[in-house]
VOLUM-313658 format. One record per residue: residue number from 1; x, y, z of N, C-alpha, C, O, CB in turn. Coordinates in nm, 2 decimals, padded with zeros to 4 digits. Glycine has a CB too. Example, Ala and Ser with C-alpha at 12.3 -4.5 7.8 and 13.67 -1.06 7.14 Angstrom:
REM residues 2
+-----+--------+--------+--------+--------+--------+--------+--------+--------+--------+--------+--------+--------+--------+--------+--------+
!   n !    nxx !    nyy !    nzz !   caxx !   cayy !   cazz !    cxx !    cyy !    czz !    oxx !    oyy !    ozz !   cbxx !   cbyy !   cbzz !
+-----+--------+--------+--------+--------+--------+--------+--------+--------+--------+--------+--------+--------+--------+--------+--------+
!   1 !  01.32 ! -00.57 !  00.78 !  01.23 ! -00.45 !  00.78 !  01.32 ! -00.33 !  00.78 !  01.42 ! -00.33 !  00.85 !  01.13 ! -00.45 !  00.90 !
!   2 !  01.28 ! -00.22 !  00.71 !  01.37 ! -00.11 !  00.71 !  01.29 !  00.00 !  00.79 !  01.34 !  00.11 !  00.80 !  01.41 ! -00.06 !  00.57 !
+-----+--------+--------+--------+--------+--------+--------+--------+--------+--------+--------+--------+--------+--------+--------+--------+
END
This chain:
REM residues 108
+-----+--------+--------+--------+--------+--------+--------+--------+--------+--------+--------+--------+--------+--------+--------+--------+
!   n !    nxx !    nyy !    nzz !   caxx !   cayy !   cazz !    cxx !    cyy !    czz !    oxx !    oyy !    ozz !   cbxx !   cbyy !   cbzz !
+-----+--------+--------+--------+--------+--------+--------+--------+--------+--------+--------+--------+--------+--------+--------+--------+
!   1 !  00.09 ! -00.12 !  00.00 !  00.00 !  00.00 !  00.00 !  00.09 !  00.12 !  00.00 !  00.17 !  00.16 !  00.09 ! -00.10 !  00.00 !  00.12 !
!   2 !  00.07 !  00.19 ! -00.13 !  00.15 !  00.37 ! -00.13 !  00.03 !  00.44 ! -00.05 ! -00.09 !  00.44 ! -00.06 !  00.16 !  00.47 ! -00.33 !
!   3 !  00.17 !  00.53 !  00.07 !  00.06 !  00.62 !  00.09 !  00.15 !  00.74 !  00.08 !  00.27 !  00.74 !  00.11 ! -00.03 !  00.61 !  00.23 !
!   4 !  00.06 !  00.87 !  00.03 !  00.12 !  00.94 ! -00.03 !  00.07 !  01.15 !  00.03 ! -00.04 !  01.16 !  00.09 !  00.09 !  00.87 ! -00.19 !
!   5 !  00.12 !  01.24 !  00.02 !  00.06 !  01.29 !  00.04 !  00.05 !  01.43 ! -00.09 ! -00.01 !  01.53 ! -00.10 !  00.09 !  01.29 !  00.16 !
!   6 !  00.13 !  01.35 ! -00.17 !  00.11 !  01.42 ! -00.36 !  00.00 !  01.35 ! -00.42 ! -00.06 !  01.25 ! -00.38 !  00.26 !  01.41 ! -00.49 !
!   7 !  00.01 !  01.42 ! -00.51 ! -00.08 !  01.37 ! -00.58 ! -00.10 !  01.26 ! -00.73 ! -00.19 !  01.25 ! -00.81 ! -00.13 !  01.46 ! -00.58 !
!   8 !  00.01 !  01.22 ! -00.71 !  00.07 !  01.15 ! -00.79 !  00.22 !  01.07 ! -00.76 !  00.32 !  01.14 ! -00.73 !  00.09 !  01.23 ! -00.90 !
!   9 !  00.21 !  00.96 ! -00.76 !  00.36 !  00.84 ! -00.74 !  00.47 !  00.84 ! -00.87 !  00.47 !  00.76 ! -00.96 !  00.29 !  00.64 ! -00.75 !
!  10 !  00.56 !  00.94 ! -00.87 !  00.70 !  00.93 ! -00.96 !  00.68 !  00.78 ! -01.05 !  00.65 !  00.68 ! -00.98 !  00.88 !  00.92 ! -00.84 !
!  11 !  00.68 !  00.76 ! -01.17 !  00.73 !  00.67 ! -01.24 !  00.60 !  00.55 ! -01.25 !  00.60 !  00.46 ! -01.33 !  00.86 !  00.62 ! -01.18 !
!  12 !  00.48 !  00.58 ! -01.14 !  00.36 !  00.51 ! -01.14 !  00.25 !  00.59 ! -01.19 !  00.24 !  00.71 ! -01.16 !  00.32 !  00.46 ! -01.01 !
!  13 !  00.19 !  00.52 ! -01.28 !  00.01 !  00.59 ! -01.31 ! -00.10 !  00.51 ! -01.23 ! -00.11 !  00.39 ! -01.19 ! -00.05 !  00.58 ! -01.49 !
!  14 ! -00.17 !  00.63 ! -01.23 ! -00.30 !  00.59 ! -01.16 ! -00.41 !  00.53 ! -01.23 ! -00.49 !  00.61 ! -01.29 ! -00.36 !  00.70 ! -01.11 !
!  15 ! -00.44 !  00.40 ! -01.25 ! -00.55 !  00.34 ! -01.33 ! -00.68 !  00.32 ! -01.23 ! -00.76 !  00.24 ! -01.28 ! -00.50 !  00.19 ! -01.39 !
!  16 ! -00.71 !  00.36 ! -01.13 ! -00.81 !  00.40 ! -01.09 ! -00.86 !  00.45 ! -00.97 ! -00.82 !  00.41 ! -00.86 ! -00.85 !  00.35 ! -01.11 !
!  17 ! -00.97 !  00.55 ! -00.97 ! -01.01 !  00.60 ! -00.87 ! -01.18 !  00.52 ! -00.83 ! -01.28 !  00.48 ! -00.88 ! -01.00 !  00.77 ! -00.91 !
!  18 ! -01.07 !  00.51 ! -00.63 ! -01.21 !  00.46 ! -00.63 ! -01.26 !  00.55 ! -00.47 ! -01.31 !  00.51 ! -00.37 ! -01.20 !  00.25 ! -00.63 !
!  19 ! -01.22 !  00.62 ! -00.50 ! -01.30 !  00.77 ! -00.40 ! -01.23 !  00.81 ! -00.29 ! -01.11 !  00.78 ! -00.28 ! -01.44 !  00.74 ! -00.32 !
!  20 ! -01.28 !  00.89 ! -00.21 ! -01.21 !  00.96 ! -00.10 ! -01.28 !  00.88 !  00.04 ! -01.40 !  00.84 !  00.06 ! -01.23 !  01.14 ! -00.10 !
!  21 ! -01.13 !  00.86 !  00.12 ! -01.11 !  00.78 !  00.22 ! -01.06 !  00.85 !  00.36 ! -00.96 !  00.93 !  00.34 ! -01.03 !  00.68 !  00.18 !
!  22 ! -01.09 !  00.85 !  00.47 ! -01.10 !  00.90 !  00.57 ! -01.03 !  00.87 !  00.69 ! -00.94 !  00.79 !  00.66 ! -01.18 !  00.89 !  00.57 !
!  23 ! -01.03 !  00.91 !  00.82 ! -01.02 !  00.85 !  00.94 ! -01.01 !  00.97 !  01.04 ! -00.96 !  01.07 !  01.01 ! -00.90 !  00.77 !  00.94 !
!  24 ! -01.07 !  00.94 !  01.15 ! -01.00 !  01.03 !  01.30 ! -01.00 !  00.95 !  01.40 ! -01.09 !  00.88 !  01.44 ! -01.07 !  01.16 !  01.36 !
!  25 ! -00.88 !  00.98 !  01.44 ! -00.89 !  00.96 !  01.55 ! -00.83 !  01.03 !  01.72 ! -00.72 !  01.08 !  01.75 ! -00.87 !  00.87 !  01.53 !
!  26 ! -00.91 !  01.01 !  01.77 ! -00.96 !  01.11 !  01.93 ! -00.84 !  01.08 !  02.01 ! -00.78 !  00.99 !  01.95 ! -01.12 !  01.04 !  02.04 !
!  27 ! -00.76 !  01.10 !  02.12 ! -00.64 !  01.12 !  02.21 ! -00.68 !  01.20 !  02.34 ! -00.70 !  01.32 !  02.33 ! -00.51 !  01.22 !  02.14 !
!  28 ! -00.70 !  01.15 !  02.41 ! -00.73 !  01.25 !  02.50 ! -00.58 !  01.29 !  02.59 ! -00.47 !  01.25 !  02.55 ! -00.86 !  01.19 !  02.58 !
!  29 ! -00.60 !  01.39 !  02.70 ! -00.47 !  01.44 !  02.74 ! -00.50 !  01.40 !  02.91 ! -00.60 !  01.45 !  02.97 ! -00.44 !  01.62 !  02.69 !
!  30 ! -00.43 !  01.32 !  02.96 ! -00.45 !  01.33 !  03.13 ! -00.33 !  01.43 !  03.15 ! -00.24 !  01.48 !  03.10 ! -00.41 !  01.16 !  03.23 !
!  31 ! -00.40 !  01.42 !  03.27 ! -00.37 !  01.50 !  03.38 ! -00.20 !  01.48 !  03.44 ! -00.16 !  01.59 !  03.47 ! -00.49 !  01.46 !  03.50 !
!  32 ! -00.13 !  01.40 !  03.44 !  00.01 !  01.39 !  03.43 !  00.07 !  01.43 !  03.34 !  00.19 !  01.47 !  03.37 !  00.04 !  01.30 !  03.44 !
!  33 !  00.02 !  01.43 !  03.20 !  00.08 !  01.43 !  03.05 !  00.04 !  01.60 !  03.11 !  00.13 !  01.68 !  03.09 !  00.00 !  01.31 !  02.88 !
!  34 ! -00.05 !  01.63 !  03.15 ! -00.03 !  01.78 !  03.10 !  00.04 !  01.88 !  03.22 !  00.07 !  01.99 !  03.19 ! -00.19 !  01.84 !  03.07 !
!  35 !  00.08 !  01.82 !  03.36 !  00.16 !  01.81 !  03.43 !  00.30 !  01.84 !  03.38 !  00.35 !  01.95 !  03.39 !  00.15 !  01.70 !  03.47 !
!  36 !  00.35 !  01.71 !  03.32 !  00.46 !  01.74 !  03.26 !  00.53 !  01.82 !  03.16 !  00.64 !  01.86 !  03.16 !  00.47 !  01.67 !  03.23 !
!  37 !  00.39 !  01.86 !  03.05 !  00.46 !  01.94 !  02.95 !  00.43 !  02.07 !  02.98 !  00.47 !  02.15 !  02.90 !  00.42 !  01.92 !  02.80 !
!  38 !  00.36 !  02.13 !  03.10 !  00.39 !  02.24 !  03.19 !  00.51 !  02.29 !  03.23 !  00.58 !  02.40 !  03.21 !  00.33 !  02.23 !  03.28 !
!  39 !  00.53 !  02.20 !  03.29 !  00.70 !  02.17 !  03.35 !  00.81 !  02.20 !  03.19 !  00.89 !  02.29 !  03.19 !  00.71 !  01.94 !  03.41 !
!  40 !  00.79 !  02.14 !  03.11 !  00.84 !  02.14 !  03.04 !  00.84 !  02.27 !  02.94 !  00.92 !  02.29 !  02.86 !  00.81 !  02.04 !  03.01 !
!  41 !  00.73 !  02.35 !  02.97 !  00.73 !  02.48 !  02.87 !  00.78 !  02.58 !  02.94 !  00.81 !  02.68 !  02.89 !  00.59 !  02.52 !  02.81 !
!  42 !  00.79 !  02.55 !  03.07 !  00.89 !  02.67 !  03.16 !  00.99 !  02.63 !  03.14 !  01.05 !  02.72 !  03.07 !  00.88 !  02.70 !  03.32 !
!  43 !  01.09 !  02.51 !  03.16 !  01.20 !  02.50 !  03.11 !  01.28 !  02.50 !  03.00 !  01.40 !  02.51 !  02.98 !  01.20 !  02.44 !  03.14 !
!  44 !  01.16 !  02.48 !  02.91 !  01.23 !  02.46 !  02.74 !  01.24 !  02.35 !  02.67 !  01.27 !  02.26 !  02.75 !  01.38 !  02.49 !  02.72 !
!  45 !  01.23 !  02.33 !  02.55 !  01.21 !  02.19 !  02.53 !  01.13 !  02.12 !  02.45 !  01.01 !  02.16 !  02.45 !  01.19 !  02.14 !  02.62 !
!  46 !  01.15 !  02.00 !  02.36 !  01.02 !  01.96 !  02.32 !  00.95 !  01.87 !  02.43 !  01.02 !  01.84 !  02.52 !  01.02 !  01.89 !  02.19 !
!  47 !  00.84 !  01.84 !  02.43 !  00.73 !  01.79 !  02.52 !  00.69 !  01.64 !  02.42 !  00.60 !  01.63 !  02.33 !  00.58 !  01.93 !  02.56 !
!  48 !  00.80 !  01.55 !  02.48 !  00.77 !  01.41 !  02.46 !  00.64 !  01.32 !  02.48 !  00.61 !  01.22 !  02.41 !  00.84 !  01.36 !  02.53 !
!  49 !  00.56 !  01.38 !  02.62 !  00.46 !  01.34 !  02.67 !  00.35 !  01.39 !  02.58 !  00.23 !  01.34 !  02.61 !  00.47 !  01.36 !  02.79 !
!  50 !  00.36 !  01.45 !  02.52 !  00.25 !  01.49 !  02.41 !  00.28 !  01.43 !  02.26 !  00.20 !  01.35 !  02.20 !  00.24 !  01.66 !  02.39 !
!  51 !  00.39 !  01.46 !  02.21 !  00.46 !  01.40 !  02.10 !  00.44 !  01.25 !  02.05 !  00.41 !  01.21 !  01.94 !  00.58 !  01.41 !  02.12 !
!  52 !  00.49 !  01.16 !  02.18 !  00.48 !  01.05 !  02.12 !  00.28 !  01.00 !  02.15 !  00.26 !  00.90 !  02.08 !  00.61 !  00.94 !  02.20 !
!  53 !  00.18 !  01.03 !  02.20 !  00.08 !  00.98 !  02.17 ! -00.02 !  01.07 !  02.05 ! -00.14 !  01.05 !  02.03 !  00.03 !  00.96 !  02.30 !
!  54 !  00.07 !  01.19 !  01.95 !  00.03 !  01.26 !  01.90 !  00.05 !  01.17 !  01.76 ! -00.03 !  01.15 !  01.66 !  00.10 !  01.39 !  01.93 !
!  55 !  00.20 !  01.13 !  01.79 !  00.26 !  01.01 !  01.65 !  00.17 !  00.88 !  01.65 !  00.15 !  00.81 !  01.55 !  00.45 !  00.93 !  01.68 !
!  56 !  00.14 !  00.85 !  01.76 !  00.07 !  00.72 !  01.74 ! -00.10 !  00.74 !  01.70 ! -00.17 !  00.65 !  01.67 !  00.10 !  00.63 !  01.89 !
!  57 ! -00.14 !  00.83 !  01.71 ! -00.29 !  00.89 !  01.67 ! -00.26 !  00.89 !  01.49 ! -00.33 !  00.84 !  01.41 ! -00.32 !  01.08 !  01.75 !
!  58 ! -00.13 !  00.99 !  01.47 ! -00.11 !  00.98 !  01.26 ! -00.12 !  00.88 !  01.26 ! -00.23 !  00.83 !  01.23 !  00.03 !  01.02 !  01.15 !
!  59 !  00.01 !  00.77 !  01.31 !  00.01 !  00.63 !  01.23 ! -00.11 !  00.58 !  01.31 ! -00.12 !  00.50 !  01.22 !  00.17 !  00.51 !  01.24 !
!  60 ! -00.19 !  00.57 !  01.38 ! -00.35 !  00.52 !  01.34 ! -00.44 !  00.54 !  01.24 ! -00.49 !  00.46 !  01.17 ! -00.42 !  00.56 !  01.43 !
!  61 ! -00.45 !  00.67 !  01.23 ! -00.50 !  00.76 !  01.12 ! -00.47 !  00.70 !  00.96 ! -00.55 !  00.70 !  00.86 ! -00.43 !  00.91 !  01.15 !
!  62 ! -00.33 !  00.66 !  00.97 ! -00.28 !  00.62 !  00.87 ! -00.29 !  00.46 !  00.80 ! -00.27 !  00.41 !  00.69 ! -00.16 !  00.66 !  00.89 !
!  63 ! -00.32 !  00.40 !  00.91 ! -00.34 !  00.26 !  00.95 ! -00.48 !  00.29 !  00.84 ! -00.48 !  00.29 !  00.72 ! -00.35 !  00.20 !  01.14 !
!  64 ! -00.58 !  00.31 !  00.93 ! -00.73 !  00.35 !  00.88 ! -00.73 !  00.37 !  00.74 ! -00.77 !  00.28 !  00.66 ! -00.79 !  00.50 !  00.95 !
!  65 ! -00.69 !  00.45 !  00.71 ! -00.70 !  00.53 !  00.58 ! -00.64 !  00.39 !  00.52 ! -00.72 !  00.35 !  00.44 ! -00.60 !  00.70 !  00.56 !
!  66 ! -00.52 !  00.31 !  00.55 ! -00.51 !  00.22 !  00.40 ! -00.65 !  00.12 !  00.40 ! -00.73 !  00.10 !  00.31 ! -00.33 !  00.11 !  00.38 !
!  67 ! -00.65 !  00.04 !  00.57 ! -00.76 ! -00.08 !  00.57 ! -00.87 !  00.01 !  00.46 ! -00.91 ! -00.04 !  00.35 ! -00.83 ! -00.12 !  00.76 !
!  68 ! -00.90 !  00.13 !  00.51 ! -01.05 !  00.14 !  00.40 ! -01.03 !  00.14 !  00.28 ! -01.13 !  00.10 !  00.22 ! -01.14 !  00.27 !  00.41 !
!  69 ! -00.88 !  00.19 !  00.19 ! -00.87 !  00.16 !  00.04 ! -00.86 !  00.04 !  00.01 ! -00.91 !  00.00 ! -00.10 ! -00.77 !  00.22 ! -00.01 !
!  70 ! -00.81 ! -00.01 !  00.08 ! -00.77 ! -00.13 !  00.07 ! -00.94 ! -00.25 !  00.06 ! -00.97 ! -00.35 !  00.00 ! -00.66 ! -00.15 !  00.22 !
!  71 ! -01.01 ! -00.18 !  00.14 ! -01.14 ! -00.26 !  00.14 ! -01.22 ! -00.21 !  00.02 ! -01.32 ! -00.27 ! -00.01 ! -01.22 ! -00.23 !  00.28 !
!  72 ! -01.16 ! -00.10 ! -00.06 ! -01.24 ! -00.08 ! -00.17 ! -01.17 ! -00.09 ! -00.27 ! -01.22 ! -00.04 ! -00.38 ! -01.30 !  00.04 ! -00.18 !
!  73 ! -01.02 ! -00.16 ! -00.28 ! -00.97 ! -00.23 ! -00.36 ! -00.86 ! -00.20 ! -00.44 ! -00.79 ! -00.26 ! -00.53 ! -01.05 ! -00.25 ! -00.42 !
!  74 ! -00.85 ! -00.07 ! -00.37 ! -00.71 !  00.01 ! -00.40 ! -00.59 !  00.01 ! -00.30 ! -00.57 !  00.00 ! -00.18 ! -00.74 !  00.16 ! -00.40 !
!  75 ! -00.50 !  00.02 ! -00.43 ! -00.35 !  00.02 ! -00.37 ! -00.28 !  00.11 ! -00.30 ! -00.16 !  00.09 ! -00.28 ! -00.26 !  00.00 ! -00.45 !
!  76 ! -00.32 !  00.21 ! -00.27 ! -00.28 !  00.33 ! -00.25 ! -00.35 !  00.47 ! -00.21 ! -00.46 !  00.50 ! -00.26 ! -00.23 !  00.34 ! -00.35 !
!  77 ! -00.27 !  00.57 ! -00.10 ! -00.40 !  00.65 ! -00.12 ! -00.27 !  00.77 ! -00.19 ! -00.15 !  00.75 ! -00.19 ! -00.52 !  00.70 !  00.06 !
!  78 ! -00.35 !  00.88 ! -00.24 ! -00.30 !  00.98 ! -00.27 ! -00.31 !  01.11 ! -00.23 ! -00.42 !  01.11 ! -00.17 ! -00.30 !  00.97 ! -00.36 !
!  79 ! -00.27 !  01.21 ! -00.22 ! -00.31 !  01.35 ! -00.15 ! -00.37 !  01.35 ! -00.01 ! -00.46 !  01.43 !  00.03 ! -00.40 !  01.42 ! -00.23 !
!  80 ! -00.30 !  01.23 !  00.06 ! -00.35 !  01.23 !  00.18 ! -00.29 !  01.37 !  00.29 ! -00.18 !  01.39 !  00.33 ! -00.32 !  01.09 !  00.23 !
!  81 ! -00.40 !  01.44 !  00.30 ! -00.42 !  01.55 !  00.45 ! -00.45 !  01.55 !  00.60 ! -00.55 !  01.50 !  00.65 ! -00.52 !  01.61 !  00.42 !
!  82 ! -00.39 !  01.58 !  00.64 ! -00.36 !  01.56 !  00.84 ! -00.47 !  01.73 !  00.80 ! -00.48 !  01.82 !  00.71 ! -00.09 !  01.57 !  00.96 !
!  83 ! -00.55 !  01.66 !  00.98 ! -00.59 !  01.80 !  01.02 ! -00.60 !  01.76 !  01.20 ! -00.67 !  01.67 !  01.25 ! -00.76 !  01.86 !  00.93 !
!  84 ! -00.52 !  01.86 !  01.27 ! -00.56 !  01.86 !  01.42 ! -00.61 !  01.92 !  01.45 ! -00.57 !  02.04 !  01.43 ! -00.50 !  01.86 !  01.51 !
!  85 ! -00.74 !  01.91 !  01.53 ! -00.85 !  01.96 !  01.63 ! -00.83 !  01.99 !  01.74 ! -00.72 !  01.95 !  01.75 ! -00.95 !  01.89 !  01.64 !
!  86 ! -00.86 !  02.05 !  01.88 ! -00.85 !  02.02 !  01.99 ! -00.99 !  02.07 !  02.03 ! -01.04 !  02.19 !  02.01 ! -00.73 !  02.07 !  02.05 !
!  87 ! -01.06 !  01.91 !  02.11 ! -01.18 !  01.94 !  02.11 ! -01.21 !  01.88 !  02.21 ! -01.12 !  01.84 !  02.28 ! -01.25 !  01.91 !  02.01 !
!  88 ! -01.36 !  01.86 !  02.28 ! -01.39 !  01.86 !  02.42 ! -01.44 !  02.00 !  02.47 ! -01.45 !  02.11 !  02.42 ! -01.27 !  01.83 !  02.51 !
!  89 ! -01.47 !  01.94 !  02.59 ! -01.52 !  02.06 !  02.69 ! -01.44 !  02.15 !  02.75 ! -01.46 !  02.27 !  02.77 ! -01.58 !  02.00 !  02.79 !
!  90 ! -01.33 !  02.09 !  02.80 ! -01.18 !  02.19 !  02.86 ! -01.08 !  02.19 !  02.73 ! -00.97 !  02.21 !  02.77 ! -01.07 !  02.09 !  03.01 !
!  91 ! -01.08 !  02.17 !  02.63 ! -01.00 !  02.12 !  02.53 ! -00.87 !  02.02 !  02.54 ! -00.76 !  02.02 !  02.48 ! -00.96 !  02.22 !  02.49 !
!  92 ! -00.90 !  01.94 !  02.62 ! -00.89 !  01.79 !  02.69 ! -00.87 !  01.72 !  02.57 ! -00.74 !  01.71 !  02.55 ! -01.02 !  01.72 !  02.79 !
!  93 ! -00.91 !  01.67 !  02.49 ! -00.90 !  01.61 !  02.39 ! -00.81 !  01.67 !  02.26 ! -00.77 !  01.78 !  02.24 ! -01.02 !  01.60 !  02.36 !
!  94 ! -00.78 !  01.56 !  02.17 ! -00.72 !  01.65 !  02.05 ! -00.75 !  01.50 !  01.93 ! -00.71 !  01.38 !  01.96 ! -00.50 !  01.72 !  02.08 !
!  95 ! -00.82 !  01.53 !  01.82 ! -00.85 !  01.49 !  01.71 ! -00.74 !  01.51 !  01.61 ! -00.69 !  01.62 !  01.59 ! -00.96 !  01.55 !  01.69 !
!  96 ! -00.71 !  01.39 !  01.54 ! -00.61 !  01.36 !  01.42 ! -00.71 !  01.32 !  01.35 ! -00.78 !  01.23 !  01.38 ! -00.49 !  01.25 !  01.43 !
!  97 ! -00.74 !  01.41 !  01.21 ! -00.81 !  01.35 !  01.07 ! -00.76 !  01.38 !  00.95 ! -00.75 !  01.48 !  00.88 ! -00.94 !  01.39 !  01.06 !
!  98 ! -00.73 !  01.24 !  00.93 ! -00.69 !  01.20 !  00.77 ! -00.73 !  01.19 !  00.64 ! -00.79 !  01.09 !  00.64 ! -00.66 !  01.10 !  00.77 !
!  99 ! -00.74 !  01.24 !  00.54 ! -00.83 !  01.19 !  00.46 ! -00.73 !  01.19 !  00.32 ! -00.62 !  01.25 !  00.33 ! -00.98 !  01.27 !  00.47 !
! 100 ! -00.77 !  01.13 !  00.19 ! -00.68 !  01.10 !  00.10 ! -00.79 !  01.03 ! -00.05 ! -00.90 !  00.99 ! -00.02 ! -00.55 !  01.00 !  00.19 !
! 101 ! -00.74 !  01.01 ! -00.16 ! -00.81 !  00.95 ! -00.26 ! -00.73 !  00.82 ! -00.26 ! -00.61 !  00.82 ! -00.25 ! -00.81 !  01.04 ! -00.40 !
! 102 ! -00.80 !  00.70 ! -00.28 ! -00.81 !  00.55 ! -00.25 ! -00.79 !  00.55 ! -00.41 ! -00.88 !  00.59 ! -00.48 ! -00.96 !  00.47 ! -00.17 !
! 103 ! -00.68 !  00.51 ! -00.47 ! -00.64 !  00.45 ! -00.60 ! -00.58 !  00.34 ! -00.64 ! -00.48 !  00.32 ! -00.57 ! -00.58 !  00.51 ! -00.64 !
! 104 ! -00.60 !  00.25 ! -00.74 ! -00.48 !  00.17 ! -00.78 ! -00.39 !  00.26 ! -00.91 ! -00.43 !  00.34 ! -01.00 ! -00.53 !  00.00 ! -00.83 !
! 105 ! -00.23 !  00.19 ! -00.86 ! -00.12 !  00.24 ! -00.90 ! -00.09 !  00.15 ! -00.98 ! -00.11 !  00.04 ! -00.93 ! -00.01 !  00.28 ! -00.81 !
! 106 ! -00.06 !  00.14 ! -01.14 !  00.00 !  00.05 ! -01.17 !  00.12 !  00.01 ! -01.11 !  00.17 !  00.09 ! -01.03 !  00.02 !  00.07 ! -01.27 !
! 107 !  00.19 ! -00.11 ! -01.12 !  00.31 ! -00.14 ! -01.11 !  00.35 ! -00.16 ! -00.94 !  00.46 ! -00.18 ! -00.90 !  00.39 ! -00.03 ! -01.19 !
! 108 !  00.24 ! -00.16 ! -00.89 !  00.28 ! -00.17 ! -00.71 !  00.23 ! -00.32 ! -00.66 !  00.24 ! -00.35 ! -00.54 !  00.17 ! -00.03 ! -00.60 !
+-----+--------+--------+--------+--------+--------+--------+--------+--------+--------+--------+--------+--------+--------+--------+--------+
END
């Protein structure tokens, strides 16, 4: 599975479109994690405790996005787009949504 975020694969053509494919997914933030990167924005620094469950929300997102092309029969997605939300009531939460066109590539 190509995943891509142009809109076109170097040296591959696209023999078909089989629509636009999706995903989000939700993260919420505890109360330690936000602890820490407090701590961490007075000191300086990147804030690990946000970072790495931020990476594992894309590669979910990204996971998603191929199973559904993949269930509609394509090899690949193309022009796939990240968008982060922060949503909830306290803004406690933070939303990763993916979305991309589900194609087969020749030659993959």
């Amino acid at each position: 599975m190509i995943l891509t975020t142009t809109s076109a694969v170097d040296g591959r053509q696209v023999t078909r479109y089989h629509g636009v494919v999706s995903s989000e997914v939700i993260i919420g933030a505890n109360v330690f994690r936000d602890l820490f990167a407090g701590i961490r924005d007075i000191v300086g620094g990147r804030s690990a405790s946000y970072e790495r469950p931020l990476k594992q929300a894309r590669k979910t997102a990204l996971d998603e996005l191929a199973a559904e092309a993949q269930d509609l029969g394509a090899n690949g997605v193309i022009g796939i787009d990240f968008d982060y939300e922060v949503i909830g009531k306290s803004g406690s939460m933070l939303m990763v949504s993916a979305s991309g066109t589900a194609v087969t590539i020749s030659g993959v």
